[in-house]
C-alpha positions, -999 to 999 in steps of 0.1 A, spaced: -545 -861 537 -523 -833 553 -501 -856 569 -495 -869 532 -486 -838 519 -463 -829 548 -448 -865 545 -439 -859 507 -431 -823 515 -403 -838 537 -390 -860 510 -389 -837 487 -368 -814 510 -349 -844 520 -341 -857 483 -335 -818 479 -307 -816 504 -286 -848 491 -286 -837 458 -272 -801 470 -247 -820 492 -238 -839 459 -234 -808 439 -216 -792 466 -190 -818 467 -185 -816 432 -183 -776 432 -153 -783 460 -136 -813 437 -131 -786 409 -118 -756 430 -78 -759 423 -49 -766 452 -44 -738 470 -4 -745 457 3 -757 427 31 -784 426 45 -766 391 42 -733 411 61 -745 441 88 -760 423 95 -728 401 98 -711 435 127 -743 446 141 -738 412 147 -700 417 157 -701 454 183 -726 444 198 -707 416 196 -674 438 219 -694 465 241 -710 436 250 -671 426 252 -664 463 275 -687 477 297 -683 448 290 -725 431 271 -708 399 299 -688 389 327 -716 393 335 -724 360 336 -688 350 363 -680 377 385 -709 370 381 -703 331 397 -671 341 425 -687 359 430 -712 336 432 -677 310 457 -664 333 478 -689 337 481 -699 299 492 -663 296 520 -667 320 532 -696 308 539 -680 269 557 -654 286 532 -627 285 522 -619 316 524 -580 322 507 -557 343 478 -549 312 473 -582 317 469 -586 353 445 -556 349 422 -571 323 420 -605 346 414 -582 377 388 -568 357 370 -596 344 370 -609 375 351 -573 392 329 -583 360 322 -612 366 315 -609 404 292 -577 390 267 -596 366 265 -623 394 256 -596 419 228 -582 393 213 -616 386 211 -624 427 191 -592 430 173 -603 392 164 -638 409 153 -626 447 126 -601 433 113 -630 405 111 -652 443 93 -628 461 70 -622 431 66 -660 426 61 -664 466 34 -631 467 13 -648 439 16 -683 453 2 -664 490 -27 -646 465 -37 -678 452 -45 -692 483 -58 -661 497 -82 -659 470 -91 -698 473 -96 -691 515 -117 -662 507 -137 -679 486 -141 -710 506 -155 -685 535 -181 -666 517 -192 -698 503 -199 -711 538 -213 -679 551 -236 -679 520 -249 -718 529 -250 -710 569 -273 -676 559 -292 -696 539 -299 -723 563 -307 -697 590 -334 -685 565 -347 -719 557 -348 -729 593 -371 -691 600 -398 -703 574 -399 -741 584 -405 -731 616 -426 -704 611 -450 -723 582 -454 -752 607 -466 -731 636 -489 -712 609 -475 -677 615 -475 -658 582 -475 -622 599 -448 -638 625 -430 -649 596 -425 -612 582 -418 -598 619 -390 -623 626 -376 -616 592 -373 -583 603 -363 -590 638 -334 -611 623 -326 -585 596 -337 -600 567 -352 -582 537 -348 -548 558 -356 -520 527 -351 -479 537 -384 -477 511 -408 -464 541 
């Protein structure tokens, strides 16, 4: 009759580990990407734009609008020094909000890259204590089983202690 129970007893934990196995699989399916895609391409999206304003290819248009001002200006006959100096100037203007929005668009990178690294910081993290929790766990489970089958209850309470389990700084 005991070899019964310790034969359903061993089912039981057997149909008892699959179905945690099973869960655990499905606990990992719903933990997100450590990157997103749509996080990773608003990072691509702002580096390019950064080196667009950089190199000088985001503010093309502007510049040559300002030629194109210039030279209209020549042509009907009025091109004086004020007007030199209001092109010279929108062009120092120009170059000046470019300059602003480089340093605008490497501190939104930086800030997008520094919470794409927390995300998968946090997911790593989370991942480890997980498996430190299931290791511990087993360790425990592996103290009783072998304890109950040798039929040391006192041994079981001295290894416990011994392994530093349940250690309370009551006494």
């Amino acid at each position: 009759m005991a070899l019964l129970g310790a034969a359903v007893t061993a089912a039981l934990g057997a149909g008892q580990m699959v179905a945690g196995a099973i869960q655990r699989k499905k606990a990992d399916s719903l933990l997100p990407p450590s990157e997103s895609a749509m996080e990773r391409q608003i990072l691509q999206n702002t580096r390019r734009r950064r080196r667009a304003l950089e190199t000088g290819t985001a503010g093309s248009a502007d510049r040559a609008a300002i030629r194109q001002m210039s030279k209209t200006i020549s042509r009907r006959g009025g091109g004086t020094g004020q007007t030199a100096a209001l092109i010279s100037q929108a062009m120092q203007n120009l170059s000046q909000t470019y300059g602003q929005q480089t340093t605008a668009l490497l501190g939104q990178e930086q800030q997008q890259g520094n919470r794409m690294a927390g995300v998968a910081r946090d997911l790593a993290l989370l991942r480890s204590n997980r498996k430190s929790a299931q290791a511990e766990a087993n360790v425990q489970a592996g103290t009783q089983n072998l304890l109950a089958s040798v039929g040391g209850g006192d041994m079981l309470e001295k290894t416990k202690k011994f392994l530093g389990f349940g250690n309370d700084q009551t006494s």
